[in-house]
C-alpha positions as CSV (number, residue, x, y, z in Angstrom):
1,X,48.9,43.6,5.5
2,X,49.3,40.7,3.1
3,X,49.6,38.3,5.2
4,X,46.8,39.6,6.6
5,X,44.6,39.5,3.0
6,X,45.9,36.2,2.1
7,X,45.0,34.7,5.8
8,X,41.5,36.3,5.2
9,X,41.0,34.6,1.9
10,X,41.9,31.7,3.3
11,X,39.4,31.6,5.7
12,X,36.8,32.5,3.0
13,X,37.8,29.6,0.7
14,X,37.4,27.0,3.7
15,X,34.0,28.7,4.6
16,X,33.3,27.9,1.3
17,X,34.0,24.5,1.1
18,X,32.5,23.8,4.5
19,X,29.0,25.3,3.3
20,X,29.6,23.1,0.3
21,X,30.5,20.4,2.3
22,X,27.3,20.9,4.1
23,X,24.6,21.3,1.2
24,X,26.0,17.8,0.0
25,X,25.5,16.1,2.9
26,X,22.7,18.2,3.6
27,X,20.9,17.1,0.1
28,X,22.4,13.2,0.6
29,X,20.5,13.0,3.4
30,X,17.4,14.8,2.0
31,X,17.2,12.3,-0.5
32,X,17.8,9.0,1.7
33,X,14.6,10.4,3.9
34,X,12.9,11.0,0.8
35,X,13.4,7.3,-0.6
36,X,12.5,5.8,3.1
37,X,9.4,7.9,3.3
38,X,7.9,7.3,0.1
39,X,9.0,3.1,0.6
40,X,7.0,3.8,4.1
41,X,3.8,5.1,2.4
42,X,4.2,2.1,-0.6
43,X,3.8,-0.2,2.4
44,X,1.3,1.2,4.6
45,X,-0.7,1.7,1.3
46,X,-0.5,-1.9,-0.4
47,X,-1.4,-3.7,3.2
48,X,-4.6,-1.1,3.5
49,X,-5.5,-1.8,-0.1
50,X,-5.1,-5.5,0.6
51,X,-7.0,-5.1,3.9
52,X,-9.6,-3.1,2.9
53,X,-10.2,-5.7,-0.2
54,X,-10.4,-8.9,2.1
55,X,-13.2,-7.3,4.4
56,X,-15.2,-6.2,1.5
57,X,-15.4,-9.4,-0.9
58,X,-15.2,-12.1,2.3
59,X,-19.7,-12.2,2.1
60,X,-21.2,-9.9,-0.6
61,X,-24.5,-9.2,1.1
62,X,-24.3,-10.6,5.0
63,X,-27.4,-8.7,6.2
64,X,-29.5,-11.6,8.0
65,X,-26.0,-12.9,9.8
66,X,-25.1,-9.3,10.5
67,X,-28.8,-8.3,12.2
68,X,-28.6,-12.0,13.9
69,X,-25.4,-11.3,15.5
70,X,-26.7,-7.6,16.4
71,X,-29.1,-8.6,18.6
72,X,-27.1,-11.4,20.2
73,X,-24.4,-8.4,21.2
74,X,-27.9,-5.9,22.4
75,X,-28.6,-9.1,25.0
76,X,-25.1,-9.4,26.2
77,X,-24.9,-6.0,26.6
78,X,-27.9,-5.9,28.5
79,X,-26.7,-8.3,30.6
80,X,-23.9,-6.4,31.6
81,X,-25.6,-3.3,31.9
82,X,-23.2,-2.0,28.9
83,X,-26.2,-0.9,26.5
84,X,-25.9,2.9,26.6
85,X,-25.6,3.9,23.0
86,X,-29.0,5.4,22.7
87,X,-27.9,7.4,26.0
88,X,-24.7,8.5,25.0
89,X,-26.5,9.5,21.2
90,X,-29.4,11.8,23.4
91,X,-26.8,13.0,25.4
92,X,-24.4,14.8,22.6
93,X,-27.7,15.8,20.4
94,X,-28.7,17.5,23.6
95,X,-26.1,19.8,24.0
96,X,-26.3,21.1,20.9
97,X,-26.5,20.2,17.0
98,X,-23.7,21.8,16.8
99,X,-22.1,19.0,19.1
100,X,-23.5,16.4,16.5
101,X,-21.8,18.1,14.0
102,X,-18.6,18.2,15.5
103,X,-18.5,14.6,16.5
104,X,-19.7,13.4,13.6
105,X,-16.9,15.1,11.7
106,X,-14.1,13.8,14.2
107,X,-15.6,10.4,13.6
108,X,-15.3,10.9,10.0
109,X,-12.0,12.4,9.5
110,X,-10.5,12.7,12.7
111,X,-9.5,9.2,12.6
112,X,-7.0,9.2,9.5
113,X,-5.8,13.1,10.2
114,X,-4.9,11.7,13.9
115,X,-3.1,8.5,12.2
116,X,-1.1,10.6,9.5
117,X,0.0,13.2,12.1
118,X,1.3,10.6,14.7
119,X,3.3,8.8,11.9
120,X,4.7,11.8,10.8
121,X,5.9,13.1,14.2
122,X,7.2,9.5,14.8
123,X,8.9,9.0,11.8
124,X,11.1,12.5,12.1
125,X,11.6,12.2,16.1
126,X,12.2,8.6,16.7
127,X,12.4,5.9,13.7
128,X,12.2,2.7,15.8
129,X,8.9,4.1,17.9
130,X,7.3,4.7,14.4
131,X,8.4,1.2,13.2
132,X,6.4,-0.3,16.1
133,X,3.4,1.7,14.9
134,X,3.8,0.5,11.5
135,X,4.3,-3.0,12.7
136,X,0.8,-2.8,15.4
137,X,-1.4,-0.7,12.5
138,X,-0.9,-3.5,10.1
139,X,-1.5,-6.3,12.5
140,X,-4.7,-4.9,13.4
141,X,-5.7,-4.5,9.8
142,X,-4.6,-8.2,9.6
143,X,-6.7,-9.2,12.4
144,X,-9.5,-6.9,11.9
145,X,-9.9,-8.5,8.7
146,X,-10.0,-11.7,10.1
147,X,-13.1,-11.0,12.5
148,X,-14.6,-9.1,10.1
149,X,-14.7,-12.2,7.7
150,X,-16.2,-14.3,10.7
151,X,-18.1,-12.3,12.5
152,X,-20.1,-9.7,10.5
153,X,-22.0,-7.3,13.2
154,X,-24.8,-4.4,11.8
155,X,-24.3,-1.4,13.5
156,X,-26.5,0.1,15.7
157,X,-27.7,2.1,13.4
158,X,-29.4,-0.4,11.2
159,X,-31.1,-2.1,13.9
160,X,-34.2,-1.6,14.3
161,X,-36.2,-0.7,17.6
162,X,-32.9,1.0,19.4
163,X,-33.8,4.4,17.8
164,X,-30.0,5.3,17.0
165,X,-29.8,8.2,14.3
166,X,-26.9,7.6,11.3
167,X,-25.8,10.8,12.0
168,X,-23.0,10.2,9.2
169,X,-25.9,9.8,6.4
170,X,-27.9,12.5,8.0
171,X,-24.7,15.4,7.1
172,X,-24.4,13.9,3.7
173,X,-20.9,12.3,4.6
174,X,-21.7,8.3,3.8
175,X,-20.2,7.3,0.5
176,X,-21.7,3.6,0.4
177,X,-25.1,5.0,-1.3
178,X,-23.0,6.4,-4.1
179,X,-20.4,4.1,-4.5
180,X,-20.2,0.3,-5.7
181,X,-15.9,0.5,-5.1
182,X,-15.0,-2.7,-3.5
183,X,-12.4,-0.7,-1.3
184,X,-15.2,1.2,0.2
185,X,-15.9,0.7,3.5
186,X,-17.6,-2.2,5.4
187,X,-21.3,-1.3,6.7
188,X,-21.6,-4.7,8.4
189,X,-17.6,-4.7,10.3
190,X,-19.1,-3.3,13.3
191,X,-16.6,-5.2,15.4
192,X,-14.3,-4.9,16.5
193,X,-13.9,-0.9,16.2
194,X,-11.1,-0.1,14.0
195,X,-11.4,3.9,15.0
196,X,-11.1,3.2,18.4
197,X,-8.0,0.6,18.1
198,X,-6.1,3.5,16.4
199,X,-7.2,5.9,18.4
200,X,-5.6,3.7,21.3
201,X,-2.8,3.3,19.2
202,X,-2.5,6.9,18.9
203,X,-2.5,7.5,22.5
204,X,0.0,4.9,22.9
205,X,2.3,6.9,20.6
206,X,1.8,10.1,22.7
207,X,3.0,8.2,25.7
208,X,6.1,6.9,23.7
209,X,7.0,10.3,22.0
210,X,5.8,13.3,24.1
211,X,5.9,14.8,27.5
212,X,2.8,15.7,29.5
213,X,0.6,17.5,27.8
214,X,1.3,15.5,24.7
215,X,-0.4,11.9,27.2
216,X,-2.7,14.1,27.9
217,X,-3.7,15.3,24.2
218,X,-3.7,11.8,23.0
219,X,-5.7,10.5,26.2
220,X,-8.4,13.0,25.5
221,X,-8.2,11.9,21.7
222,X,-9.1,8.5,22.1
223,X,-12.2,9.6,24.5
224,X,-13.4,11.6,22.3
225,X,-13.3,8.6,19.8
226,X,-15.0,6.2,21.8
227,X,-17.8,9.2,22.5
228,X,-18.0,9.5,18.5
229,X,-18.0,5.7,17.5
230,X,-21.4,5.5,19.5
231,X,-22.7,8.8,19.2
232,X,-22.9,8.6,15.2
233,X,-24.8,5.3,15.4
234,X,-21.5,3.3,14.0
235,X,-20.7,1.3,16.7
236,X,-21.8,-0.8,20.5
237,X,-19.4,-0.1,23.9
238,X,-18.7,-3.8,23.3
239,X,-16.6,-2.6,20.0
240,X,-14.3,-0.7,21.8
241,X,-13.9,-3.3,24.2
242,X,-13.6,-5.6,21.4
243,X,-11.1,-3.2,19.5
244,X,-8.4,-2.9,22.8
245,X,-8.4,-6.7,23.2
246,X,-7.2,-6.7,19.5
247,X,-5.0,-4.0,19.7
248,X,-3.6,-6.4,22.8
249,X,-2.9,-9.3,21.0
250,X,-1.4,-6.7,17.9
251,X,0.7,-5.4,20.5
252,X,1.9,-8.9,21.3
253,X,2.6,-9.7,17.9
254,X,5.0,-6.7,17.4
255,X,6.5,-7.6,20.8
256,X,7.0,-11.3,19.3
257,X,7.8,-10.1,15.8
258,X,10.8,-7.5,17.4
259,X,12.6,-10.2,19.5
260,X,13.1,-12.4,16.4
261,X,13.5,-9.5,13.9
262,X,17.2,-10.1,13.8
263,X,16.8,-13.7,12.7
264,X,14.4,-13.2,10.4
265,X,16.2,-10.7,8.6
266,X,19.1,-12.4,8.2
267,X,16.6,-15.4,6.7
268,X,15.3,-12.8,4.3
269,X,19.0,-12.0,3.2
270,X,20.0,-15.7,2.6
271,X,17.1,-16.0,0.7
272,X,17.9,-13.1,-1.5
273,X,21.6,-14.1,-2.1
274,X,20.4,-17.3,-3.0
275,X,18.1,-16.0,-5.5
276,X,20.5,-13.8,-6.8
277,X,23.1,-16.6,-7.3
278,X,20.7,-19.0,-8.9
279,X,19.7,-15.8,-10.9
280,X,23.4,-15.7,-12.4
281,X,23.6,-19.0,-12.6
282,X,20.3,-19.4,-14.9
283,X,22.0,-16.1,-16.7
284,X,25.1,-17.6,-17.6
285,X,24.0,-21.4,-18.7
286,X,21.1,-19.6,-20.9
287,X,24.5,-17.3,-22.4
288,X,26.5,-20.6,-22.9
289,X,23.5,-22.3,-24.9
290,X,24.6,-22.3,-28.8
291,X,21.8,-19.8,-30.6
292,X,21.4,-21.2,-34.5
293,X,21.7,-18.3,-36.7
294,X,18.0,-18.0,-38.0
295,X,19.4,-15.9,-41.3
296,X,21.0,-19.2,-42.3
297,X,17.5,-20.9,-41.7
298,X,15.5,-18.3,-43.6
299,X,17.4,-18.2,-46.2
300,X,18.7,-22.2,-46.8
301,X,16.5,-22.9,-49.6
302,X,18.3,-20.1,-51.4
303,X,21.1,-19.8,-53.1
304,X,23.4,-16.5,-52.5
305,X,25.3,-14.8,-55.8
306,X,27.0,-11.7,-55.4
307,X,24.5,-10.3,-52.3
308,X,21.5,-11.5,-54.4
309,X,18.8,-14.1,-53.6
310,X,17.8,-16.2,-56.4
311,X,15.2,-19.1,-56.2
312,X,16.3,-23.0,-56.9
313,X,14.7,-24.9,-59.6
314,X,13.1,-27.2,-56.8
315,X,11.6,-24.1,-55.3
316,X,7.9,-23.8,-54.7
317,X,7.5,-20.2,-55.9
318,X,8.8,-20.6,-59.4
319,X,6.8,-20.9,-62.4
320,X,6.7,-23.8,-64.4
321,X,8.9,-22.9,-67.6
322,X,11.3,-20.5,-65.8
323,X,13.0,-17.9,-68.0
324,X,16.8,-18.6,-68.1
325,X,18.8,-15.6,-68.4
326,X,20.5,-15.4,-72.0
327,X,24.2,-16.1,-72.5
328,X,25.4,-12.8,-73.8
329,X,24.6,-10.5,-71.1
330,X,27.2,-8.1,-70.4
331,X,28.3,-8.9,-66.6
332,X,30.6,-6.1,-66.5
333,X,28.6,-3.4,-65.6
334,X,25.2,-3.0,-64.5
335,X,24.6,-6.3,-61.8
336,X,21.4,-5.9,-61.2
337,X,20.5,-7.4,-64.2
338,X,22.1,-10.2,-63.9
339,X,20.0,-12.2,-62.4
340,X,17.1,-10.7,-64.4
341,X,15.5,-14.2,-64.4
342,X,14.3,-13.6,-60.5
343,X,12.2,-10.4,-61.3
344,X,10.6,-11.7,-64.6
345,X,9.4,-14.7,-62.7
């Protein structure tokens, strides 16, 4: 029997220590995820900030240029029998308001839910898929930017003669009326589509992650984004064509960027061991440098008695007939009055 107690405590202890042993490692890796997520979200939030600054302060008021290049996209459009906006538009508000309502609010918001969904699902099931996102979403912001700065297009909803409804304005959901923020969004980056590029992007990370319902789900997502860019008025078919020609070349870019990732990595860490060393050098020569003693300085054109200052005769703050202390003071006790000359000047 106590054999039998002291094998069963035994067993307790080390159950213990493994469930220990587990919390710790448990909590460890909590907090690594927790310091990679929040350095994710510090990235993907400084390159939006800088995006979203560079396409609103590249032409303060492009109006004429954007109407101008509107009409030039209506004609080729026309030419290659692409111009069914108003067709598409009539076609969802005849279903049913309701139908307006509900595209208009996927255009709206089902853009950054879809985005923040796929990068969360990527980011717990497979870390280098959800690199590549990260990589492809900021080179289209990077491009984006570019043609936005360019090429600025007025959606079909400001021109004039198509008769295109701005559904978005008409539900109260358009902050650029209200708001003078220079993050705000674009009115006049029409093109390329930046809802449909991620939409595409999102169905590219439903092929990459998911079985078959999951390529189906994201296939049916970015239809129903391409149906919303031009049934709210926002945006021609030629802006989603526009948008996965861009997402091509961001593609490309990743591709390029990954096959020399290793190299420029190990730049990046030469360059900050080189830093850091210059760093210690510039650390130690500024420690080796002789520092005066500013005390001495402040106080040279004194003369020091016992812990007390008292002014020189060439001094600029004495009076003219300075009192000189008498002869018989008693210096044995009470120093502070021994220099009794100081105060009284």
């Amino acid at each position: 029997m106590t054999n039998t107690r002291k094998t069963k405590k035994i067993q307790a202890l080390a159950g213990r220590k493994s469930h220990s042993g587990r919390d710790a490692a448990f909590g460890v890796h909590g907090s690594i995820v927790l310091k990679t997520a929040t350095k994710e979200i510090a990235i993907i939030g400084v390159f939006y900030l800088a995006f979203a600054l560079a396409k609103n302060l590249t032409d303060p008021s492009p109006v004429l240029k954007a109407v101008t290049n509107g009409w030039g996209v209506i004609r080729l459009e026309s030419v290659l029998a692409l111009n069914f906006e108003s067709f598409i538009q009539q076609l969802v508000g005849r279903l049913s308001f309701g139908a307006v309502i509900v595209t208009t609010y996927f255009y709206v918001a089902g853009m950054w839910t879809g985005l923040v969904a796929t990068a969360a699902i990527a980011f717990i099931k497979n870390r280098s898929v959800y690199i590549d996102l990260r990589r492809t979403f900021i080179f289209t912001m990077l491009l984006a930017a570019i043609v936005f700065a360019l090429y600025p297009l007025a959606p079909p909803r400001f021109m004039p003669g198509l008769g295109m409804t701005d559904t978005v304005s008409m539900l109260g959901l358009d902050p650029a009326p209200s708001s003078d923020s220079a993050i705000s969004y674009n009115r006049f980056a029409a093109m390329p589509s930046l809802h449909y590029v991620w939409a595409l992007l999102i169905m590219i990370a439903a092929f990459r992650l998911g079985g078959f319902w999951v390529k189906v789900a994201g296939f049916v997502y970015q239809a129903l984004m391409f149906v919303a860019i031009i049934a709210t008025g926002n945006h021609y078919v030629l802006d989603a064509f526009a948008g996965a020609i861009l997402l091509l070349m961001a593609l490309y870019m990743n591709h390029w960027w990954s096959r020399y990732d290793t190299q420029l990595n190990t730049w990046v860490t030469v360059q900050t061991v080189r830093l850091t060393e210059l760093d210690q050098r510039w650390r130690s020569r500024l420690g080796s440098m002789p520092v005066p003693d500013m005390r001495q300085q402040l106080l040279s054109g004194f003369i020091l008695r016992g812990g007390h200052a008292i002014q020189p005769m060439n001094s600029r703050i004495i009076t003219s007939n300075p009192c000189m202390p008498v002869a018989d003071v008693q210096r044995s006790f009470r120093p502070e009055l021994n220099n009794l000359s100081l105060v009284l000047n």
